[in-house]
GUMI-634200 format. One record per residue (C-alpha): x, z, y; residue number from 0. Coordinates in pm, 1 decimal, decimal comma. Example, Ala and Ser with C-alpha at 12.3 -4.5 7.8 and 13.67 -1.06 7.14 Angstrom:
+----------+----------+----------+--------+
|       xx |       zz |       yy | tortor |
+----------+----------+----------+--------+
|   1230,0 |    780,0 |   -450,0 |      0 |
|   1367,0 |    714,0 |   -106,0 |      1 |
+----------+----------+----------+--------+
This chain:
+----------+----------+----------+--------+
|       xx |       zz |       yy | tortor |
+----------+----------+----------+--------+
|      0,0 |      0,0 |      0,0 |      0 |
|    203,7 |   -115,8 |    286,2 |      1 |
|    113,9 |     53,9 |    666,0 |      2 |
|    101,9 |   -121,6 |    930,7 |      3 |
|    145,4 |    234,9 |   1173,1 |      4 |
|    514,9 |    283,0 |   1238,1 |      5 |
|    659,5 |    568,5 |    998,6 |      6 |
|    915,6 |    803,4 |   1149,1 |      7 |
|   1206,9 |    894,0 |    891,8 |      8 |
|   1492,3 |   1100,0 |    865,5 |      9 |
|   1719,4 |   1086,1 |    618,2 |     10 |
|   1979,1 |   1338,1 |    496,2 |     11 |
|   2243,3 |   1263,2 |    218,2 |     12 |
|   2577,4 |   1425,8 |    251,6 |     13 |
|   2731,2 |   1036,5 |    111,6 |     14 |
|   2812,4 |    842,8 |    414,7 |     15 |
|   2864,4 |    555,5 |    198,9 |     16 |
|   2494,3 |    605,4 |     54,2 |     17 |
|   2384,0 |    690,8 |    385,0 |     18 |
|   2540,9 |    405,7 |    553,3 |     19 |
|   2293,0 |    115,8 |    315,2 |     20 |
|   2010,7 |    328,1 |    395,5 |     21 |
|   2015,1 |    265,1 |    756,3 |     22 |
|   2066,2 |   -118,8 |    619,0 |     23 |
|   1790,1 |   -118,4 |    413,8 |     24 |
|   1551,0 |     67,0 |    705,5 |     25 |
|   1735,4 |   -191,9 |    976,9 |     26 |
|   1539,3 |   -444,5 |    804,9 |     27 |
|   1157,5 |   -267,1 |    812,2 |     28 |
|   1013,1 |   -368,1 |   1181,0 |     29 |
|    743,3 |    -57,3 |   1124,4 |     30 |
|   1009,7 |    215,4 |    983,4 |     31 |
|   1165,4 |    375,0 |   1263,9 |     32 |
|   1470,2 |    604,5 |   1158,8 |     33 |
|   1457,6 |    883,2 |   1414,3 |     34 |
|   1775,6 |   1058,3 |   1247,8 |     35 |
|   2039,9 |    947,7 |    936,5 |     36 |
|   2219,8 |   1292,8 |    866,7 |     37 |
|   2469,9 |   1392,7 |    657,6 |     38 |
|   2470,4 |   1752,9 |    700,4 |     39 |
|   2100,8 |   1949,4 |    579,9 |     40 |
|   2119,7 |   2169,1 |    807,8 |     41 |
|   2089,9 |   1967,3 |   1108,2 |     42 |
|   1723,0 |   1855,4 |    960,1 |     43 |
|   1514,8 |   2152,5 |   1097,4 |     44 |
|   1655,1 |   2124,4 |   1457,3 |     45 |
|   1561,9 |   1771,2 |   1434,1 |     46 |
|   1186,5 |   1770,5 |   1284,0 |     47 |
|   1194,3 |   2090,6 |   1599,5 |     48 |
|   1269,5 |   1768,9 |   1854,1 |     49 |
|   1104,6 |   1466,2 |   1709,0 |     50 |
|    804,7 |   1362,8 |   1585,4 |     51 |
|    851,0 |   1294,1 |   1219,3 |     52 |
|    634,0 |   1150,5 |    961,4 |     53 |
|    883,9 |   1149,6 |    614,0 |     54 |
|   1187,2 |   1300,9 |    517,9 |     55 |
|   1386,2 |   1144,4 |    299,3 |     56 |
|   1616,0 |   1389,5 |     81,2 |     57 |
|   1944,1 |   1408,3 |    -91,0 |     58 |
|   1934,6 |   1699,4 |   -386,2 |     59 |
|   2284,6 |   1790,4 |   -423,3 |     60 |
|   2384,8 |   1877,6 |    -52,5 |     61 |
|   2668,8 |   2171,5 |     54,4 |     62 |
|   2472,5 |   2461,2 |    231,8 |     63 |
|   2133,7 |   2408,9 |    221,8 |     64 |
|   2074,9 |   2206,0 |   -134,0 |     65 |
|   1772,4 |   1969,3 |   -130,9 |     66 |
|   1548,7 |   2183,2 |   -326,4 |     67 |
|   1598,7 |   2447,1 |    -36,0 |     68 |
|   1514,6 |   2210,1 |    224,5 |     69 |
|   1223,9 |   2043,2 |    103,3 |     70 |
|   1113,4 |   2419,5 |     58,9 |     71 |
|   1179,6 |   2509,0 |    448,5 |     72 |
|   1005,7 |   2175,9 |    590,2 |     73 |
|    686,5 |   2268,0 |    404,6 |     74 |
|    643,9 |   2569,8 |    495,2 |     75 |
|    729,9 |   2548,2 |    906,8 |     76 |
|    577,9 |   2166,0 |    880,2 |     77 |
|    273,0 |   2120,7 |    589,4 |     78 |
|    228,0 |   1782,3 |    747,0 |     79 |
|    547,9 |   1589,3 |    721,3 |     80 |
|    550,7 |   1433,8 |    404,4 |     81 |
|    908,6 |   1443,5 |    140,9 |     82 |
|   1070,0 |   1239,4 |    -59,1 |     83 |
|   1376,1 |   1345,3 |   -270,4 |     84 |
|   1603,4 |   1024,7 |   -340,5 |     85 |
|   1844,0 |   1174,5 |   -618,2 |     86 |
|   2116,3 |   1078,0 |   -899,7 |     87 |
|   1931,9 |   1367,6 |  -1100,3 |     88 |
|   1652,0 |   1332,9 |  -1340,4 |     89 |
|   1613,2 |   1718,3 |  -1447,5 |     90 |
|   1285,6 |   1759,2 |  -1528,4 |     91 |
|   1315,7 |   2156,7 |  -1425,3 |     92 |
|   1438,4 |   2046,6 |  -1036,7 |     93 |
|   1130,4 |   1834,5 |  -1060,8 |     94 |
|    862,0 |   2078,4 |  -1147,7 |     95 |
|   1024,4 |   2300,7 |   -859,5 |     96 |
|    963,4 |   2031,5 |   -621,6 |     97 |
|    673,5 |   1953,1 |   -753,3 |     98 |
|    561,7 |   2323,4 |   -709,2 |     99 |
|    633,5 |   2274,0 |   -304,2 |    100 |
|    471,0 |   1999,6 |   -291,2 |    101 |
|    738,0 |   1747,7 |   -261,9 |    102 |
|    537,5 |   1407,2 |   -212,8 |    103 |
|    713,1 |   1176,1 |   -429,6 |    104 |
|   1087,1 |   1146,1 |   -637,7 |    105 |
|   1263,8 |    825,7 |   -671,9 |    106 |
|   1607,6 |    775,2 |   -840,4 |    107 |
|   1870,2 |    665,7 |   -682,9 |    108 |
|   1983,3 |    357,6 |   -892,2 |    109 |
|   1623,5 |    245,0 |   -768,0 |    110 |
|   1531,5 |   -162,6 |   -622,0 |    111 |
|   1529,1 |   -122,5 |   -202,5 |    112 |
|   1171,7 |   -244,1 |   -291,1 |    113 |
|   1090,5 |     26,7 |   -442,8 |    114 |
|   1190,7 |    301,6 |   -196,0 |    115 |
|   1014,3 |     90,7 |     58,7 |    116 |
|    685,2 |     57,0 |   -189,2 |    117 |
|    783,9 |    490,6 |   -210,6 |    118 |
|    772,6 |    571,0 |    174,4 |    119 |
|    441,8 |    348,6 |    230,5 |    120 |
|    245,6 |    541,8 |    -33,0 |    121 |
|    375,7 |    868,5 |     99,5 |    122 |
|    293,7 |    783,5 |    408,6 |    123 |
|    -62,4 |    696,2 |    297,0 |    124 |
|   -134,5 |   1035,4 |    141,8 |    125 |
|    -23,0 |    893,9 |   -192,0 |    126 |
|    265,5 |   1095,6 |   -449,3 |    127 |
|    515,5 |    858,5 |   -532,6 |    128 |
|    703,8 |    897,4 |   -880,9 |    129 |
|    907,3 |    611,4 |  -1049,9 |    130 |
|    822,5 |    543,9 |  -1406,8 |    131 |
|   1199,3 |    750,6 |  -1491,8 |    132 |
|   1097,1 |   1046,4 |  -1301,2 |    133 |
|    753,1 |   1047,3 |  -1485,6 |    134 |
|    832,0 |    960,2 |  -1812,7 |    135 |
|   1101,8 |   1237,8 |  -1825,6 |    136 |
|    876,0 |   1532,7 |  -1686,7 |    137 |
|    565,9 |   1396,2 |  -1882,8 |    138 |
|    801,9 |   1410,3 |  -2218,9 |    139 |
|    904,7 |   1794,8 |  -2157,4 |    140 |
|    574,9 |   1893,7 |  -1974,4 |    141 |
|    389,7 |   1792,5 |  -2277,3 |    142 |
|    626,0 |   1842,5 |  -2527,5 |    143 |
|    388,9 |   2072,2 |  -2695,9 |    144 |
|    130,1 |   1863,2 |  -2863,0 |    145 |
|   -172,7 |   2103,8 |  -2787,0 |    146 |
|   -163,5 |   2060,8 |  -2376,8 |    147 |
|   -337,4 |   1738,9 |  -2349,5 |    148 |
|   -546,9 |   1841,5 |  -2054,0 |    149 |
|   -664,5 |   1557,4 |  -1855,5 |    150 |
|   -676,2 |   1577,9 |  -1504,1 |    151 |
|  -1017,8 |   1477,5 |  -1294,1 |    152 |
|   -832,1 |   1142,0 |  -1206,8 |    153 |
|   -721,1 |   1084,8 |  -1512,3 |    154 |
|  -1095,2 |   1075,0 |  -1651,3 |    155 |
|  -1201,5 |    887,8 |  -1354,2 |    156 |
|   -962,8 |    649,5 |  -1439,9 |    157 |
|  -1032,1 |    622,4 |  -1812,3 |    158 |
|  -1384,7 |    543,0 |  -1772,3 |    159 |
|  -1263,7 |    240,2 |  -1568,9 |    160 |
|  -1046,6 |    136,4 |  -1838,9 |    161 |
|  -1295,0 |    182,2 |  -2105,4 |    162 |
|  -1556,2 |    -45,0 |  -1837,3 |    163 |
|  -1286,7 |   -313,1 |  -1849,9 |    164 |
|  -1150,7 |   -272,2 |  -1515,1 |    165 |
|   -842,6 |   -390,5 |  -1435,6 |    166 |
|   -545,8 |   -219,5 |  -1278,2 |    167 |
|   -620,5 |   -417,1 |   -959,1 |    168 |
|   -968,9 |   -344,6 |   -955,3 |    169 |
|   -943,0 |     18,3 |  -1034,4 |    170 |
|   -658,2 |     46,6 |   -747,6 |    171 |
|   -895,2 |    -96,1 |   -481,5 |    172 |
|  -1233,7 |    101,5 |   -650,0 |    173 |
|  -1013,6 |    436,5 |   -623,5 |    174 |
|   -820,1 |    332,1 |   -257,7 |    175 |
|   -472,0 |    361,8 |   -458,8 |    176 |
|   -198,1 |    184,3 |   -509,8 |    177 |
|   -128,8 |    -43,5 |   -855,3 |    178 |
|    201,2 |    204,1 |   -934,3 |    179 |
|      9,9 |    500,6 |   -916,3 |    180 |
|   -289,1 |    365,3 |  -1157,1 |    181 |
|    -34,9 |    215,7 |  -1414,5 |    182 |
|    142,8 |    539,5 |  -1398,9 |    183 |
|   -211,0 |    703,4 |  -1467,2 |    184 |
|   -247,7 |    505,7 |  -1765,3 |    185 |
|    120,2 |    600,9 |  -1888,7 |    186 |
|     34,2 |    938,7 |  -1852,0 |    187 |
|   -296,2 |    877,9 |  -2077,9 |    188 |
|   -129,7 |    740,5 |  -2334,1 |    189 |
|    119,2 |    966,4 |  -2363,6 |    190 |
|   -140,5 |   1281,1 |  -2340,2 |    191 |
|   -346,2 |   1112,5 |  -2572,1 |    192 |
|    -60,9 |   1004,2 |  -2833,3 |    193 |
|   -208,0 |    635,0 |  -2833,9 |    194 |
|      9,0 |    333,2 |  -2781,9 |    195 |
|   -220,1 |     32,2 |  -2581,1 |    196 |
|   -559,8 |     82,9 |  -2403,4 |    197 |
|   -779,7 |    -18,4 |  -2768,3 |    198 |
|   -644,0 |    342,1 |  -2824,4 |    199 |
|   -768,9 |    494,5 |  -2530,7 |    200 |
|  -1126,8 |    297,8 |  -2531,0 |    201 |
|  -1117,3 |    425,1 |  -2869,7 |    202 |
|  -1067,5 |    814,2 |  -2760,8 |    203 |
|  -1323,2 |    782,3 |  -2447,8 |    204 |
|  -1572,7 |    678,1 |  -2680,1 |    205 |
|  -1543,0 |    926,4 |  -2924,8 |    206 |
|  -1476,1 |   1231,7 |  -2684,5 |    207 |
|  -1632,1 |   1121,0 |  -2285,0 |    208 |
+----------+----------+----------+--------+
């Protein structure tokens, strides 16, 4: 879901090199306007005191304040600015912390440019944004234990749709979200449900919805 409202970002990443194709990737976005590229976390919370800010963009491994810290501090002084942690780390203990202060999304960092673009928009749209690694990994040790298959509400929601033959595109626009996050829905499903294609989860919505 791409915004046509500018987004205000700051980035922090103690990498300079990292840091340095950020602002090259952003350079190239006429509606992402990078208010601050730091390399030291603890300049963040002065800044977000300044400047407006929509998104901050976060490194996890940091000197002083770590990333887990941070994203901690900016929620609680500043509910409203959304987070994104851009990381080398795919521990799915760091992510239930984050995910426990609300961090809005977690991309890795051997990601497409595409993608962290595709990342910021949904945040900024009031979306979570997790790549497939970052989900598949937590799913696999959330639910390691066979007997939590809870299904969310949205998950439901979005099983009935499947089971009406809706497709991913249709059930993005019916449920104003983006393709990624309904594909990443139905990888949850499957792996909940222990099914491998959508004839298996027809199959369970008839028998159990």
């Amino acid at each position: 879901m791409i915004s046509k409202q500018e987004i205000n970002l700051v980035v922090v990443d103690d990498h300079v090199m990292f840091l340095t194709g950020l602002k090259a990737i952003f350079q190239d976005e006429d509606n992402i306007h990078l208010v601050a590229a730091l390399s030291n976390s603890e300049l963040v919370m002065e800044v977000l005191e300044k400047e407006p800010v929509d998104i901050v963009v976060i490194d996890l491994s940091m000197p002083g304040i770590n990333g887990t810290a941070l994203n901690t501090l900016i929620k609680k002084k500043y509910p409203n600015i959304k987070t994104l942690v851009l990381s080398t780390y795919n521990d799915p203990g760091k992510i239930d912390q984050l995910m426990k202060n609300n961090v809005d999304g977690y991309l890795l960092k051997n990601a497409e440019p595409a993608a962290l673009i595709e990342a910021i928009h949904s945040i900024f749209s009031n979306e979570k944004y997790f790549s497939d690694e970052v989900q598949q990994k937590y799913m696999k040790s959330l639910f390691s234990n066979k007997d939590h298959k809870i299904l969310t509400n949205r998950e439901i929601e979005i099983l009935k749709l499947i089971t009406a033959e809706y497709t991913t595109a249709q059930i993005a626009y019916k449920l104003s979200i983006s393709e990624h996050t309904v594909n990443t829905h139905r990888k949850n499903l499957l792996f909940k449900l222990d099914v491998k294609n959508t004839a298996g989860l027809v199959k369970y919505a008839l028998q159990n919805i």
